[in-house]
C-alpha positions, -999 to +999 in steps of 0.1 A: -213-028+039-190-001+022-155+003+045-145+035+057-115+050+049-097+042+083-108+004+075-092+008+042-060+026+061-061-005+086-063-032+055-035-009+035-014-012+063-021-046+068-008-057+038+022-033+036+026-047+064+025-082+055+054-073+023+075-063+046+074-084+070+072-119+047+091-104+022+067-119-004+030-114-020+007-120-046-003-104-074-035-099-062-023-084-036-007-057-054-041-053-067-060-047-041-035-022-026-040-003-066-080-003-058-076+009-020-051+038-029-070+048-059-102+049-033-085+065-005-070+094-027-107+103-039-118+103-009-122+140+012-124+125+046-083+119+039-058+141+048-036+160+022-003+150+037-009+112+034-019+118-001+020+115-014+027+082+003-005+069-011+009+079-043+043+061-039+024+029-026+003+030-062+036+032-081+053+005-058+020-018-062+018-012-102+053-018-105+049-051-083+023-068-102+038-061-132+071-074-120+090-105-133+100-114-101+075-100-076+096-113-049+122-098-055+106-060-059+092-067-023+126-074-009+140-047-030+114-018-011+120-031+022+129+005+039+095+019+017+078-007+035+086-001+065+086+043+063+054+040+046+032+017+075+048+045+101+033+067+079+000+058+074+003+045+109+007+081+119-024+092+102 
């Protein structure tokens, strides 16, 4: 069963979410946010204005799994966090 893209809004969120709120995450986490982003922005059903902060949470998520200390880059996007779930929350 494919999602839809408001189930891959809801799990986007979810794990945004989840950073922000934990302050820590995986790897494969960062992954999966990559592979929903990179469906979501294909996708015609989503809105042009949520297309930007889809594009800063690819660039947060590549620069997470490819950090040192991923931690730390979590912690360090705190206020991201937060501004982009309102935003896709507002979607």
């Amino acid at each position: 069963m494919a999602l839809t893209h408001r189930d891959q809004l809801t799990l986007l969120t979810d794990i945004l979410d989840d950073h922000q709120t934990d302050c820590c995450g995986s790897v494969s986490e960062c992954e999966q946010l990559e592979r929903l982003v990179k469906s979501l922005l294909v996708n015609p059903a989503v809105q042009e204005e949520m297309k930007q902060t889809l594009t800063n949470v690819y660039g947060y998520s590549q620069a997470g799994k490819n950090a040192q200390h991923l931690d730390d880059h979590i912690e360090a996007h705190q206020n991201q966090l937060s501004e982009w779930v309102d935003q896709l929350n507002a979607y």
